[in-house]
C-alpha positions as CSV (number, residue, x, y, z in Angstrom):
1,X,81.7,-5.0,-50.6
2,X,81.4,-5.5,-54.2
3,X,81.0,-9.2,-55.9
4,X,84.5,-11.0,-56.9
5,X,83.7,-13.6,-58.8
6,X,85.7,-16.2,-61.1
7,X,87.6,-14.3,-63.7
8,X,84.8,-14.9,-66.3
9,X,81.9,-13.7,-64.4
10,X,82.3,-10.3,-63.1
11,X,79.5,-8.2,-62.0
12,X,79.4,-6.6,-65.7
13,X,79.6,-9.6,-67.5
14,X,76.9,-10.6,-65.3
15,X,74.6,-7.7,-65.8
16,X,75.5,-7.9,-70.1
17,X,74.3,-12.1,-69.5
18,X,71.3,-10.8,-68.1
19,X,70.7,-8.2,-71.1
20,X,71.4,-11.1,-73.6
21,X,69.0,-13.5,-71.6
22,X,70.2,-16.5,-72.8
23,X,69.1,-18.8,-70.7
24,X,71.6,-21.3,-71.2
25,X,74.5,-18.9,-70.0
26,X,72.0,-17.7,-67.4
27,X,70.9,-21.1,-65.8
28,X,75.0,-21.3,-65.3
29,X,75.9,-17.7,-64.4
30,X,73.3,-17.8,-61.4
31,X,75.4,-20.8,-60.0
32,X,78.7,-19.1,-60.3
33,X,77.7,-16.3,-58.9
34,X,76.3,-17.9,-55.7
35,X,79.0,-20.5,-55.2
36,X,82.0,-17.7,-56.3
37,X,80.9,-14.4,-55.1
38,X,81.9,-12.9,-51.5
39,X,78.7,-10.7,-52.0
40,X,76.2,-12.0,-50.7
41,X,73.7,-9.5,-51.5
42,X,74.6,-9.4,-54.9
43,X,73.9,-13.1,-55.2
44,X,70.8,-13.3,-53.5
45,X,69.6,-10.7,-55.6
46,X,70.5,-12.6,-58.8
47,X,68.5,-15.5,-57.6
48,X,65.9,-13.9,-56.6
49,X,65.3,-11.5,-60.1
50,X,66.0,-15.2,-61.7
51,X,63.6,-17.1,-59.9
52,X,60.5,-16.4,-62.0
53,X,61.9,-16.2,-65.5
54,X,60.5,-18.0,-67.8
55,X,63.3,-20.9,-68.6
56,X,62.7,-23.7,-66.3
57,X,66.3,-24.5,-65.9
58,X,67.2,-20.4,-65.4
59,X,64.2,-20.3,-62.4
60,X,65.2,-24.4,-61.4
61,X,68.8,-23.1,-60.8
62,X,68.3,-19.5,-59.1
63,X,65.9,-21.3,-56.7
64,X,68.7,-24.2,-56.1
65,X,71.0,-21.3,-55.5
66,X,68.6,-20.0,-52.3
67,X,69.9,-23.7,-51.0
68,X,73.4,-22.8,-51.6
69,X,73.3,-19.9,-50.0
70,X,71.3,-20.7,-47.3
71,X,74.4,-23.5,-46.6
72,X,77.1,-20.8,-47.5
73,X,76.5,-18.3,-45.5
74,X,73.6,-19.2,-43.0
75,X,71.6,-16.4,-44.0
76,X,68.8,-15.7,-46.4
77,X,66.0,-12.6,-46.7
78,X,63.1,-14.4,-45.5
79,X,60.2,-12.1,-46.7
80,X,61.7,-12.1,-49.8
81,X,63.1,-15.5,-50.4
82,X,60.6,-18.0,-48.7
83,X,57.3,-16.2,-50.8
84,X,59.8,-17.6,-54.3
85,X,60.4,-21.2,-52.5
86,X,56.5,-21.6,-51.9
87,X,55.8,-20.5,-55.4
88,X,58.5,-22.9,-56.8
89,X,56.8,-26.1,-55.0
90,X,54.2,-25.5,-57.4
91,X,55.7,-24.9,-60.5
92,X,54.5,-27.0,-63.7
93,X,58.5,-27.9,-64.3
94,X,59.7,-31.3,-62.7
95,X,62.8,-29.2,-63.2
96,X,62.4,-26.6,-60.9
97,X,60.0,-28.6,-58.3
98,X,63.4,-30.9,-58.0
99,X,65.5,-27.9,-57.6
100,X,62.9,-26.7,-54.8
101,X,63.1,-29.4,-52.7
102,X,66.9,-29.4,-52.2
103,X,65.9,-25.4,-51.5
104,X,63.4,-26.2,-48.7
105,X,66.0,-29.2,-47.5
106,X,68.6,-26.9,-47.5
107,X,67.0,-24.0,-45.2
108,X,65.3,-26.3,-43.1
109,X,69.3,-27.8,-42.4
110,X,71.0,-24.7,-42.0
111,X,68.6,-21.5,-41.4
112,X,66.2,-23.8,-39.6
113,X,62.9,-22.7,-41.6
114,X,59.9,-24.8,-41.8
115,X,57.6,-25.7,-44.5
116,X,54.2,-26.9,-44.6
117,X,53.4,-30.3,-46.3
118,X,52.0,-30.8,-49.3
């Protein structure tokens, strides 16, 4: 299935955003894509090549989107996802340790993970 997204973000425009790396378009682009795309693949992937870059609201949003989708679509790719969750608790950013705890709320809701406390 490939990624239909709203009329401005298509899976090129999305690919040329990355290539610019501005991460003002970014930190909105990884959004769209996980709340507009049928692809879910496609947008877990963006948040997860997002989630360590080095613009705190860029890696803040891509790790809010691993909440998103976990409420979406009730599915995430646990070896690969949870590692960039734990990571994110620890980040230096208020930013994205904000954004990670409405992550870790979201998948404990809806995909039923646990976390440890900190």
């Amino acid at each position: 299935m490939s990624a239909k997204l709203s009329d401005e973000w298509t899976p090129a425009s999305v690919e040329r955003a990355l290539k610019r790396n501005n991460p003002k378009t970014l930190a909105v682009v990884v959004i769209n894509v996980v709340l507009s795309s049928e692809d879910f693949e496609f947008a877990q992937d963006l948040c997860i090549r997002l989630a360590r870059h080095p613009d705190e609201w860029v890696r803040g949003n891509a790790i809010l989107g691993f909440g998103h989708l976990a409420r979406l679509d009730r599915k995430l790719d646990r070896k690969r996802v949870r590692p960039l969750i734990l990571a994110a608790r620890h980040d230096p950013s208020k930013i994205v340790r904000g954004q990670t705890e409405c992550a870790m709320s979201d998948t404990r809701t809806f995909l039923r993970w646990r976390w440890p406390r900190t």
